[in-house]
C-alpha positions in Angstrom: -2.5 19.4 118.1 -1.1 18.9 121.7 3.0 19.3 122.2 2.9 15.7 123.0 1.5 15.0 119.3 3.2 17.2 118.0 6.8 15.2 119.0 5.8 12.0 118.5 4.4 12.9 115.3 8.1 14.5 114.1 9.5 11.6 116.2 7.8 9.6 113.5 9.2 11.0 110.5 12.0 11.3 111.4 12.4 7.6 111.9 11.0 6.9 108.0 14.1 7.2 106.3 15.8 4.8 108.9 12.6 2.6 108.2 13.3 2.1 104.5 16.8 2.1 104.8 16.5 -0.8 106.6 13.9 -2.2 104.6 15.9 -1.5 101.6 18.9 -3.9 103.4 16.7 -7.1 103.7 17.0 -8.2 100.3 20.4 -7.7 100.3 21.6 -9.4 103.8 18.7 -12.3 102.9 20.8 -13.0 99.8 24.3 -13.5 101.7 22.4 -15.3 104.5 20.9 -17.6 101.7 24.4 -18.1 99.9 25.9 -18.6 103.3 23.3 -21.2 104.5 23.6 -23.0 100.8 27.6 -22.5 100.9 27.9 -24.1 104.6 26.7 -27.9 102.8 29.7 -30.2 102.4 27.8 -32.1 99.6 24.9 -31.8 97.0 22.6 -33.1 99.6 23.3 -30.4 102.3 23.1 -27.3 99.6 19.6 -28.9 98.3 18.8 -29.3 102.2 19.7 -25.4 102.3 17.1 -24.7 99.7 14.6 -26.5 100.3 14.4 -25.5 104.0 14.6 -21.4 102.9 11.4 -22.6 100.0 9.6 -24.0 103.3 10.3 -20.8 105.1 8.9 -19.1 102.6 5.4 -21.5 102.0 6.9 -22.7 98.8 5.7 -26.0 97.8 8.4 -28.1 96.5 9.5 -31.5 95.0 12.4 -33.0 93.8 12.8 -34.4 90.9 15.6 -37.4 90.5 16.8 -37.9 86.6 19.7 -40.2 84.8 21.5 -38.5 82.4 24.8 -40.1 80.6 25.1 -42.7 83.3 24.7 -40.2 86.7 22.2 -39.3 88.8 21.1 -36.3 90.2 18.1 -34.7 91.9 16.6 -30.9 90.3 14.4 -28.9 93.0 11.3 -27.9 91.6 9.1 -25.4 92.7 5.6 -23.5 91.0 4.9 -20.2 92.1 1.1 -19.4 90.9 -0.2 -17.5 88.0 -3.3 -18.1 85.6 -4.5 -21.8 85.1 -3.2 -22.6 81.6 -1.3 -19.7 80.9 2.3 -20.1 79.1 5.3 -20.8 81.6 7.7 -19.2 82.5 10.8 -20.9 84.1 13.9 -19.6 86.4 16.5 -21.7 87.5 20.1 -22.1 88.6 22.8 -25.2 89.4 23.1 -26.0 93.0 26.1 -28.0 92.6 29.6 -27.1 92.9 32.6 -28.6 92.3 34.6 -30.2 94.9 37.4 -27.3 95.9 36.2 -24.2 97.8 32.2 -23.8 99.0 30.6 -23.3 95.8 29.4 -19.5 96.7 29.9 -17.4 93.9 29.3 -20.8 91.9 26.8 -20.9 91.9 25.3 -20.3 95.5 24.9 -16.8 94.5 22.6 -17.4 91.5 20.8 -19.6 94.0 20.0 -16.7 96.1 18.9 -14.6 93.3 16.5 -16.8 91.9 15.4 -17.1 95.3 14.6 -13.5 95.7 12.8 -13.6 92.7 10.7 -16.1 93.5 9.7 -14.4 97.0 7.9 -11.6 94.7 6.7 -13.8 92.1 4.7 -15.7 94.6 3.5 -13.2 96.8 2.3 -11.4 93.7 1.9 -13.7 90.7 2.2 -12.7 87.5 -0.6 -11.8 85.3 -0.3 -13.6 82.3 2.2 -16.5 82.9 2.8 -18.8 85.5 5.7 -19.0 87.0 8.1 -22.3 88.3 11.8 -22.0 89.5 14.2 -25.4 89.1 17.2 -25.7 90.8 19.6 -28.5 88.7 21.6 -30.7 89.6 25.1 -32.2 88.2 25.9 -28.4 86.2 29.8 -29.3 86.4 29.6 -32.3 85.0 28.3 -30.8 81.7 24.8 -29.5 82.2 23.1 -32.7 83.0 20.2 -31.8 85.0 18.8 -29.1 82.7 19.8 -31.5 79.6 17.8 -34.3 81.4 14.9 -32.1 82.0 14.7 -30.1 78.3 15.1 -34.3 76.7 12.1 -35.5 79.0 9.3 -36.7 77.4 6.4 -34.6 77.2 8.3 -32.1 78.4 6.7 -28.4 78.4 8.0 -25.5 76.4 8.5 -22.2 78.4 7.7 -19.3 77.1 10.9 -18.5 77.7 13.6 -20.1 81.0 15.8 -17.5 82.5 19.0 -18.8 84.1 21.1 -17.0 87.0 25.1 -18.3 87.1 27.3 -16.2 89.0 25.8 -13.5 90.7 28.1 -12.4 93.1 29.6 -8.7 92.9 29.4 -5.4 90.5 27.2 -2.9 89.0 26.9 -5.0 85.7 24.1 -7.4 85.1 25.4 -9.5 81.9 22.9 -11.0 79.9 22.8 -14.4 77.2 20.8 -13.9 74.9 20.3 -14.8 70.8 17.9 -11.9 70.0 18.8 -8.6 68.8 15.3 -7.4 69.6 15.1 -9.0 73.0 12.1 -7.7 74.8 13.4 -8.4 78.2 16.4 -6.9 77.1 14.9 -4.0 76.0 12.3 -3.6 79.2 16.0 -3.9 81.5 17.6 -1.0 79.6 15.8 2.0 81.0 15.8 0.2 84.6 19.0 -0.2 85.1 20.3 3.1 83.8 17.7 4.7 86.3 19.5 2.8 89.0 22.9 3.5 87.9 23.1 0.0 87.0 24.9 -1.2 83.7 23.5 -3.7 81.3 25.8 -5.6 78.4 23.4 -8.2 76.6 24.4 -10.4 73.6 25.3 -13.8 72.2 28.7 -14.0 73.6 29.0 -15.6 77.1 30.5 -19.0 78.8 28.1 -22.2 78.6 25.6 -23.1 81.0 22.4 -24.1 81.7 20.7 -22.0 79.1 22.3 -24.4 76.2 19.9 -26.9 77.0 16.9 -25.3 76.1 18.5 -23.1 73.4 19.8 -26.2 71.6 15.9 -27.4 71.8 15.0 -24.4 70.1 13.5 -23.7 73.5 13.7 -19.4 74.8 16.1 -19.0 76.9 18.5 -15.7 78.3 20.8 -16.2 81.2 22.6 -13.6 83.6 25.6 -12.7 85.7 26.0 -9.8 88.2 29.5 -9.1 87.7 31.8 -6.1 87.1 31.6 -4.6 83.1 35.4 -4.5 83.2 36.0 -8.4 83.6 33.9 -9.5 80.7 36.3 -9.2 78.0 38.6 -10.9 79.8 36.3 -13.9 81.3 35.7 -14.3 77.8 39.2 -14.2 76.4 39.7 -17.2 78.8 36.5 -19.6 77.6 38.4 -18.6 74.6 41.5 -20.5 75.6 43.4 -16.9 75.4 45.1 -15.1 78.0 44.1 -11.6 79.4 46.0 -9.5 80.1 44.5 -8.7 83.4 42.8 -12.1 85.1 39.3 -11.2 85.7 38.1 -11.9 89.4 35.5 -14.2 88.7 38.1 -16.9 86.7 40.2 -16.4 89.8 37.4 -16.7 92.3 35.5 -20.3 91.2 36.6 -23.4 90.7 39.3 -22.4 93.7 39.7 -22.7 97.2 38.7 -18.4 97.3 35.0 -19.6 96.1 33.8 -18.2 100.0 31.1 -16.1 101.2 34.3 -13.4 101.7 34.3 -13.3 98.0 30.7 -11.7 97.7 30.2 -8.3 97.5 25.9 -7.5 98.0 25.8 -3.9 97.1 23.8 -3.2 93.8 22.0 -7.1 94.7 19.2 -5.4 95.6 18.5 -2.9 92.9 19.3 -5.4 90.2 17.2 -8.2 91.9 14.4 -5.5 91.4 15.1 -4.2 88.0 14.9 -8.0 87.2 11.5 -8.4 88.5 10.4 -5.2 86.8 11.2 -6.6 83.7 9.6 -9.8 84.2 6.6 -8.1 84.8 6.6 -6.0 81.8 7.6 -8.9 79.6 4.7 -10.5 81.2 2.1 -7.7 80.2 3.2 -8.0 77.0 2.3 -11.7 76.3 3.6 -14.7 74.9 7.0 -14.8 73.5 7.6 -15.2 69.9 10.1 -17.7 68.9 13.2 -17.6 69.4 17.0 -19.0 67.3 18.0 -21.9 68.4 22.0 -21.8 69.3 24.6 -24.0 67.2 25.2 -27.4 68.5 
């Protein structure tokens, strides 16, 4: 090998760990790009406008679907990503709405984003035994309509299981819903998330949202959080009507005029947005779910 090979070639490596460092950023700056594009609409229509131009971006085919629910109207996004003709579905989702004070990033923009990212790998590489479909709903604040207008629709089909995202916006801590002791997703997360020094708290206990649709219907269903392990006690002491003794950041964050980008904090987006998809995918290989409880009226 010449001199002249022989730099470029350690010119080369050198330049790898740079290379994957900055592939190892995209996900994370896409995610804050997406909840900053989402976050900059002044009204339902411009957040949906948000989505549906990042889904386009990314050759998404998309529809919207309009529904009446206790006298309003809304509009859920509705996109399939590919998998095995036939096969058992699995859904994603996450509300796009927001209430009127602050931008609506941490809620929910930020489970927006997630589900987003997710849906990037699920449809460059499908799954192998499910197919897949996100939803984005509509009219969340004003007590879960779009997801309760979608599980009371005729006809409707039953997902193998839906998996909701509602505030995903800081910590090491991804906090999952879910009624099953034994819950193979649950149980396929574990290991991934302590391998990425990532922590996992999974149970029954967590505020409503769009996952008490489908649980109500007897329907699977698990939702998650990315937020700090330290605030969950107290977030929810407060759905509790008590008082922590410390106020956890995400009750001080939404529903406020500090629901901003500036509140978002992307480090450990990336490895849990991966130790998601891992999951899926071993939940996936291993087939169809069983049934799951159904959660009290």
């Amino acid at each position: 090998m010449s001199l002249h090979a022989r730099l470029l070639s350690c010119l080369l490596l050198s330049l790898l760990p740079l290379a994957a460092v900055a592939r190892d950023a995209a996900p994370a700056a896409d995610w804050r790009r997406q909840v900053a594009d989402i976050s900059a609409g002044h009204d339902t229509a411009g957040r949906a406008a948000a989505i549906t131009a990042r889904l386009d971006r990314l050759g998404i085919a998309w529809q919207r679907e309009p529904f009446s629910q206790d006298g309003q109207s809304g509009i859920n996004l509705v996109a399939d990503l590919g998998g095995p003709e036939g096969a058992p579905l699995l859904l994603l989702g996450a509300h796009y709405d927001r209430v009127e004070i602050g931008h609506g990033a941490t809620d929910n923009a930020s489970g927006v984003a997630a589900v987003i990212e997710l849906a990037r790998a699920l449809h460059r590489q499908p799954l192998a035994r499910h197919r897949a479909r996100i939803v984005f709903w509509d009219l969340e604040e004003k007590g879960l309509l779009g997801s309760r207008a979608w599980v009371a629709t005729p006809g409707r089909e039953r997902p193998a299981l839906y998996v909701n995202f509602d505030v995903y916006g800081w910590g090491d801590t991804l906090w999952m819903m879910t009624l099953r002791q034994d819950d193979p997703l649950a149980a396929a997360l574990r290991p991934l998330v302590a391998a990425r020094g990532l922590q996992l708290v999974a149970g029954e206990r967590y505020p409503p949202t769009d996952h008490l649709p489908f649980q109500r219907a007897g329907w699977p269903a698990v939702s998650f959080s990315r937020v700090e392990g330290t605030e969950i006690e107290g977030i929810l002491q407060v759905f509790a009507g008590q008082q922590p003794a410390t106020p956890p950041k995400v009750m001080q964050v939404i529903h406020s005029p500090g629901d901003t980008l500036a509140a978002l904090d992307a480090a450990h987006l990336e490895a849990s947005v991966q130790v998601l998809e891992q999951a899926l995918r071993q939940w996936d290989r291993r087939g169809p779910a069983a049934a799951a409880p159904a959660a009290s009226p």
